[in-house]
C-alpha positions as CSV (number, residue, x, y, z in Angstrom):
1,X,154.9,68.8,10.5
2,X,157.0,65.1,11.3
3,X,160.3,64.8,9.2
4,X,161.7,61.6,8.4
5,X,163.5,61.0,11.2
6,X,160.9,61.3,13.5
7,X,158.9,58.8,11.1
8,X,161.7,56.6,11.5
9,X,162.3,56.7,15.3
10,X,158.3,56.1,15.6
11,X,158.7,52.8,13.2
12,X,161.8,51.4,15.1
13,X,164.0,51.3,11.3
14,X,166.3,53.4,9.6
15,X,166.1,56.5,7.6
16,X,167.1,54.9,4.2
17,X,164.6,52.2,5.6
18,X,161.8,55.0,5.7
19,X,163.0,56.7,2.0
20,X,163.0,53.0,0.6
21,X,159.4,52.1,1.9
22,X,158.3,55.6,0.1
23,X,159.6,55.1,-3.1
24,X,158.1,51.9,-3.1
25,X,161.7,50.0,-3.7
26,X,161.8,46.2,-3.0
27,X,164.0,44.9,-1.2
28,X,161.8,45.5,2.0
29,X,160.2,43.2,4.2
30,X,156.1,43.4,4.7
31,X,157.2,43.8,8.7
32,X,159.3,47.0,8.0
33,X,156.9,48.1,5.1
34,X,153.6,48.3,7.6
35,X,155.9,49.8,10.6
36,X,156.7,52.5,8.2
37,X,153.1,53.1,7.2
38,X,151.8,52.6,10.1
39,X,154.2,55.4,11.5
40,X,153.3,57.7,8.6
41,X,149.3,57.7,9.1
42,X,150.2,58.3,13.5
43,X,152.2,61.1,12.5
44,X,150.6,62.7,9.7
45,X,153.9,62.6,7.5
46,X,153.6,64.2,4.3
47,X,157.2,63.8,2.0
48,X,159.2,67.1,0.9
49,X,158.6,67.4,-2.5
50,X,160.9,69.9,-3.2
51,X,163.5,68.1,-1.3
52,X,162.7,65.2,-3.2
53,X,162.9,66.9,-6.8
54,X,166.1,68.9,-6.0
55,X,167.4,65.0,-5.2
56,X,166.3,63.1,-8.8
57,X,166.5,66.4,-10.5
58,X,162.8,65.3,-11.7
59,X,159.5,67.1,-11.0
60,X,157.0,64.4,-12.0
61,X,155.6,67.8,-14.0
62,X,154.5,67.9,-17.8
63,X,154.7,71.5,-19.3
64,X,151.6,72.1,-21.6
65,X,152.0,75.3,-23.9
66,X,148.8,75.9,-25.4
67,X,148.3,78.5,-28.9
68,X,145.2,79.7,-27.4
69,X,143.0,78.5,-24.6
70,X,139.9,80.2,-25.4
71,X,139.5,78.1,-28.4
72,X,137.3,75.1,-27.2
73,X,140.1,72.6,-29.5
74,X,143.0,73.6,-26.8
75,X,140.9,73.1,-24.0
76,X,139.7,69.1,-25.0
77,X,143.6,68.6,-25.5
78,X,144.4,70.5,-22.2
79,X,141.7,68.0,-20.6
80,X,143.1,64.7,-22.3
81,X,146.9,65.4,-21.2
82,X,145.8,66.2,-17.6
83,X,143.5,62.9,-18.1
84,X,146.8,60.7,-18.6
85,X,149.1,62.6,-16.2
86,X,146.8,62.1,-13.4
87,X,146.7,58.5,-14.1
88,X,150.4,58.7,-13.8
89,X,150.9,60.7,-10.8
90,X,151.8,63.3,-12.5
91,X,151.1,67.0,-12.2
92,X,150.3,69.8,-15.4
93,X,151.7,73.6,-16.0
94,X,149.2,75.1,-17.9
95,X,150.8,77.9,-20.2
96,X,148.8,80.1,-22.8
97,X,150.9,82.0,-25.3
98,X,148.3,83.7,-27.1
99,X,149.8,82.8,-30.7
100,X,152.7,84.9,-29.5
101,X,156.2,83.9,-30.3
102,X,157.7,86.0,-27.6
103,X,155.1,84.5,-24.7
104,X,155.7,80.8,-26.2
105,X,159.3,81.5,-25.8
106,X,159.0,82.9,-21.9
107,X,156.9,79.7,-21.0
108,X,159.9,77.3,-22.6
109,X,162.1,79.3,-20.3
110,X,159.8,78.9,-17.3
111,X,159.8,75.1,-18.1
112,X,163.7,75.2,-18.2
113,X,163.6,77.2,-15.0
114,X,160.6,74.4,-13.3
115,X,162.8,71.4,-14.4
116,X,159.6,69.8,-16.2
117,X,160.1,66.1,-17.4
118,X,158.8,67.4,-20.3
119,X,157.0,69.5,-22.8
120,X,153.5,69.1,-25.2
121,X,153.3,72.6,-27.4
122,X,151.5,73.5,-30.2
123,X,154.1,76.0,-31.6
124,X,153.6,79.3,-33.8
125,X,155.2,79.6,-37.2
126,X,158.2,81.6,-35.6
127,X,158.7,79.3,-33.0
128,X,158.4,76.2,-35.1
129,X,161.0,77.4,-37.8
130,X,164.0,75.5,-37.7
131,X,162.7,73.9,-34.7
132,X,164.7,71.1,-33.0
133,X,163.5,68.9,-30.0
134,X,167.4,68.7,-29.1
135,X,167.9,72.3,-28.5
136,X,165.5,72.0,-25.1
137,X,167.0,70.2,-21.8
138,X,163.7,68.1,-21.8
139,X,162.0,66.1,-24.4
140,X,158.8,67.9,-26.1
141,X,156.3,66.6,-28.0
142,X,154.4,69.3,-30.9
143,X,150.7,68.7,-31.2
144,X,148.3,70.1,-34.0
145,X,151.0,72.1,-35.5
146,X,154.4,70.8,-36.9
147,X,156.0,70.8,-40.7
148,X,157.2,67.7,-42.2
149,X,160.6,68.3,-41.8
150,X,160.8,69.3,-38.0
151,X,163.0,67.2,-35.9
152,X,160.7,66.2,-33.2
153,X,158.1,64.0,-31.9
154,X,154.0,65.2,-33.1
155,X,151.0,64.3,-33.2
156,X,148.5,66.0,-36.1
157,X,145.6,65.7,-38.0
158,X,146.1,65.0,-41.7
159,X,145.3,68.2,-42.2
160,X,145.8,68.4,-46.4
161,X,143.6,65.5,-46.8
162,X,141.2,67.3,-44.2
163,X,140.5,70.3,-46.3
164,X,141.0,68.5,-49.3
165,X,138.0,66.4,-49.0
166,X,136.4,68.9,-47.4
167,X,136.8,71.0,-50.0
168,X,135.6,68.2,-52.8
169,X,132.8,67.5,-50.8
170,X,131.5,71.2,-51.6
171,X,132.6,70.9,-54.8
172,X,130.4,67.4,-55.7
173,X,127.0,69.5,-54.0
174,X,127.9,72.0,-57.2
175,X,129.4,75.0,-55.2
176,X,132.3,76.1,-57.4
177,X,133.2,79.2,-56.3
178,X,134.5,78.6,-52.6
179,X,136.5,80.8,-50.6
180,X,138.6,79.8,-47.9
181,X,139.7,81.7,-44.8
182,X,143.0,80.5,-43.3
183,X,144.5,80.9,-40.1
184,X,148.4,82.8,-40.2
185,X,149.8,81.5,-36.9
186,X,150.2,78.4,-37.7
187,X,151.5,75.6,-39.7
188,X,147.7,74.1,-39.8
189,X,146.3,77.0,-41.3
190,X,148.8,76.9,-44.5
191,X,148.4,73.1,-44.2
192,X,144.8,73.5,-44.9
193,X,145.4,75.7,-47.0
194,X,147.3,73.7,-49.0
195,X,144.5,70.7,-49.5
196,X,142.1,73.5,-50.4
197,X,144.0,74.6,-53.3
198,X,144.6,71.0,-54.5
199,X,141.1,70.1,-54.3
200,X,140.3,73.3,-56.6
201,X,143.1,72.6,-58.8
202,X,141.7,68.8,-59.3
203,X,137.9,69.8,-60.4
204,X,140.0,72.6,-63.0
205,X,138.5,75.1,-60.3
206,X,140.6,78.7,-59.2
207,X,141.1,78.9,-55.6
208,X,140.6,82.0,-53.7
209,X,142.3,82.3,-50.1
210,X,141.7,84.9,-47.3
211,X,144.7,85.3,-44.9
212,X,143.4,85.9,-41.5
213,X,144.2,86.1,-38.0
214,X,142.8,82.8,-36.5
215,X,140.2,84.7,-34.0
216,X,136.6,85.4,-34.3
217,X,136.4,89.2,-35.1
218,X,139.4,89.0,-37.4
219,X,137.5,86.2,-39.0
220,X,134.2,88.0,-39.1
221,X,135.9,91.5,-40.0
222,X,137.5,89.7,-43.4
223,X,134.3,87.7,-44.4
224,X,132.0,91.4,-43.7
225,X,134.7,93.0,-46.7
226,X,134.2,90.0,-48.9
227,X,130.6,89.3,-48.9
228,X,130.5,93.0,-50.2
229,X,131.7,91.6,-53.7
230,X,130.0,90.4,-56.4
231,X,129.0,88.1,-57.3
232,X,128.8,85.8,-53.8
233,X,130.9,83.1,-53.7
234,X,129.1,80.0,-53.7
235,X,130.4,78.7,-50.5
236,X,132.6,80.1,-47.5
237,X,135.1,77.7,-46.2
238,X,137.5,78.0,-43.0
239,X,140.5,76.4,-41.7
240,X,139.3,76.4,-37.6
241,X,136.6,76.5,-35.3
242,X,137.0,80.3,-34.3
243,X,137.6,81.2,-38.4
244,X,134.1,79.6,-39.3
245,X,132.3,81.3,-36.4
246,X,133.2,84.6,-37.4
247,X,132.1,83.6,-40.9
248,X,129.0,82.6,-39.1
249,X,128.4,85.8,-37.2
250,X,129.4,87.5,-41.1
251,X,126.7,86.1,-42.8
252,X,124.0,86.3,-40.4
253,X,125.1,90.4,-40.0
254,X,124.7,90.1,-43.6
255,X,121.2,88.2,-43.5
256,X,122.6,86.0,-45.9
257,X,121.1,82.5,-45.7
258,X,123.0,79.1,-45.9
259,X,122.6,77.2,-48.1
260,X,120.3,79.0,-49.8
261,X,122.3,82.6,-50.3
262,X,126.1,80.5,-49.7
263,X,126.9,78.0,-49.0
264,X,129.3,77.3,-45.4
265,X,132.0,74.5,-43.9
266,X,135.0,74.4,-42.1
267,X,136.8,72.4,-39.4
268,X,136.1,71.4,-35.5
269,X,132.8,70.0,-34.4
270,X,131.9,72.3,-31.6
271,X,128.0,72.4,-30.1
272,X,127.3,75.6,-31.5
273,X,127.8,74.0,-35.3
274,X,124.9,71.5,-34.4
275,X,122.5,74.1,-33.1
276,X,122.9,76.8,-36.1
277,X,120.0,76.0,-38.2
278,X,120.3,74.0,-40.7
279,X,123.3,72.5,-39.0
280,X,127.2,73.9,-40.4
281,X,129.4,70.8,-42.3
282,X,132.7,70.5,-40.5
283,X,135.7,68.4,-40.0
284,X,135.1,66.5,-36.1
285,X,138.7,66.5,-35.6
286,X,139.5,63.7,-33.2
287,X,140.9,66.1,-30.8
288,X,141.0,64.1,-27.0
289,X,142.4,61.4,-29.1
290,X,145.1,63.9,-30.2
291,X,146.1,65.2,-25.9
292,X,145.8,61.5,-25.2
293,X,148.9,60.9,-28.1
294,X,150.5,63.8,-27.4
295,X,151.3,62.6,-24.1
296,X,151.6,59.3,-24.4
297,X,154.3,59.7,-26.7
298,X,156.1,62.1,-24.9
299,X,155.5,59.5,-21.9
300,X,157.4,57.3,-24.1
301,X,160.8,59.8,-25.0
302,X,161.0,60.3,-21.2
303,X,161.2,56.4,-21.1
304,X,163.4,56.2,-23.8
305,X,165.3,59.4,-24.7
306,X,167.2,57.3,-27.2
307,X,163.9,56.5,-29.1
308,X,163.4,56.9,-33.0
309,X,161.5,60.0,-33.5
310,X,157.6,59.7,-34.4
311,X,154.7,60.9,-35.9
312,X,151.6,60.3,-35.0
313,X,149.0,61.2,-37.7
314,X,145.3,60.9,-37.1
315,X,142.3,61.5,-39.4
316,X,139.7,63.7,-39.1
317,X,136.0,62.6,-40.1
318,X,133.7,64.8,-42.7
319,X,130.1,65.6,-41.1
320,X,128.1,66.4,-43.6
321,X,125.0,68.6,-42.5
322,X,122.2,71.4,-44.4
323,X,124.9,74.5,-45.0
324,X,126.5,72.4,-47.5
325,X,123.2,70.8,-49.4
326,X,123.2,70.8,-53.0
327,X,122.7,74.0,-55.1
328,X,119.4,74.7,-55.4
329,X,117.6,72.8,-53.0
C-alpha cells in the first residue's frame, strides 16, 4: 500500500502539500490540487485512518445505543441516524443494550474507549436517573426516553398527550372500563402512563394500570391473567408496539373478538396493526422523523458544545381503525 511520501514524491510537492490537498484545506493551487490527485488514483493511496483519528483525536463516528433492536421503533431510528451520518461522511456503532442498565453502561464505556464524536441513546430508568450530558467526554443526545428535568439534549414524542387522547378517544366510542399495560424500563412507559390516568380522571373514570415488562410474552403473559376476570374490561390499551402485540396474541388465545368482545389500542403503527382484521387504533409515532432530530441535534452540540440545551418534542398522530368502533356496533 503507497504512504504519503511516496504520493508526494510521485506529485513533485510536499508532504504537508499532500495532507493539505486531502483535507480539502484552501490555500492550494488547482496545479498542486490535480498533481496530488492525479498521484493518488496512479498509486492506489488510500489515507490511514487510524493515523488520522489518533492526530484530531476525532473518529468522524456517532455511537447509537439502542433499548432494544428487535422492536421495529429502534430499528426506523437506527435507519434515520445512519441516513444523516452517511450524508455526512460519517460512520455508526450500533450498540443494543437489551433494557439492561449494566449493558447500557459497558457500551458508554466502549464509546469512551472508541473516542466517538458523539452519542444518540435511549436510556433505561437506571441509567437516566440523575443523568447529566456533562458527565460523558462527548456530547449525547437521549431519544424517546428522557424526564423533564434531565440535563441534556432529546428528542421525544409528547407522550402524555399521546395516551391522553388516545385514551379519550376510547372513552368518546363509550368504552369505560379501559385497562392499560405499561412498559417499566422506561421513562415512556410511566409517561404514558401518566396521560392515561389523566384522561380517566377527566371523564370521572378509575384508571386501571398493568406494570409489564415491555416485550411480547411478558405482555401477552399479563393480559392471559387479566382477561380471566370479570367482568372484561371494555377496552385493552398499551403503551408500545411489542405491549399491544402481546395483547393481540392474548385475546385471540382467548378467542375474544375486538371490538365486539373488547375493545383494543395502543401506540406505533407497525404493518401487522393494518393487517389484523378489523384493523388495531394506534398512535403512528413519527419515529424516522425522531433518528433524523436526534442526530441532527447532536450534529449541532458537536458544532457548538457551548450551545443552549434543547428539546425537541414531536407529536404523534391518532389512527383511528375497527378495534376501537363504538360499543355495540
Amino acid at each position: 500500500m503507497a504512504r504519503i511520501k511516496e504520493v508526494a514524491k510521485w506529485a513533485g510537492v510536499s508532504v504537508a502539500s499532500v495532507s493539505r490537498v486531502l483535507a480539502g484545506h484552501a490555500g492550494v493551487s488547482e496545479v498542486t490540487r490535480q498533481r496530488v490527485l492525479e498521484a493518488v488514483k496512479a498509486l492506489d493511496y488510500r489515507p490511514d485512518l487510524a493515523a488520522r483519528r489518533l492526530r484530531s483525536r476525532r473518529t468522524d463516528t456517532i455511537g447509537l445505543i439502542v433499548s432494544d433492536i428487535r422492536n421495529p421503533f429502534f430499528t426506523e431510528i437506527s435507519r434515520a441516524v445512519e441516513d444523516v451520518a452517511y450524508q455526512h461522511q460519517m460512520r455508526v456503532i450500533l450498540g443494543n443494550a437489551d433494557e439492561n442498565p449494566e449493558k447500557e453502561a459497558l457500551y458508554l464505556d466502549l464509546m469512551r474507549d472508541e473516542n466517538v464524536t458523539g452519542v444518540i441513546l435511549s436510556p433505561t430508568l437506571p441509567t437516566l436517573a440523575g443523568f447529566r450530558a456533562d458527565d460523558y467526554p462527548f456530547p449525547i443526545v437521549l431519544v424517546d426516553r428522557c424526564e423533564r428535568e434531565t440535563v441534556a439534549d432529546a428528542v421525544v414524542l409528547d407522550n402524555v398527550d399521546a395516551a391522553y387522547r388516545l385514551t379519550a378517544h376510547l372513552i368518546e366510542q363509550g368504552h369505560r372500563r379501559n385497562l392499560f399495560f405499561y412498559g417499566t424500563t422506561s421513562a415512556t412507559g410511566r409517561q404514558r402512563q401518566e396521560g392515561y390516568t389523566a384522561a380517566m380522571a377527566a371523564h370521572g373514570l378509575e384508571a386501571q394500570v398493568e406494570a409489564v415488562l415491555a416485550t411480547v410474552d411478558a405482555a401477552r403473559a399479563a393480559a392471559t391473567a387479566r382477561l380471566n376476570d370479570r367482568p372484561l374490561p371494555d377496552a385493552l390499551i398499551a403503551s408500545s408496539g411489542l405491549i399491544l402485540l402481546g395483547l393481540t396474541e392474548a385475546l385471540q388465545e382467548a378467542g375474544l373478538r375486538f371490538p365486539g368482545s373488547i375493545a383494543l389500542a395502543g401506540f406505533d403503527d407497525m404493518p401487522w396493526t393494518r393487517l389484523v382484521e378489523p384493523g388495531i387504533t394506534v398512535i403512528a409515532q413519527p419515529t424516522y422523523d425522531l433518528g433524523q432530530a436526534a442526530i441532527e441535534l447532536l450534529l449541532q452540540r458537536i458544532a457548538q458544545p457551548e450551545k443552549a440545551r434543547r428539546r425537541v418534542v414531536l407529536r404523534g398522530e391518532l389512527r383511528e381503525r375497527g378495534s376501537s368502533a363504538k360499543r355495540g356496533v
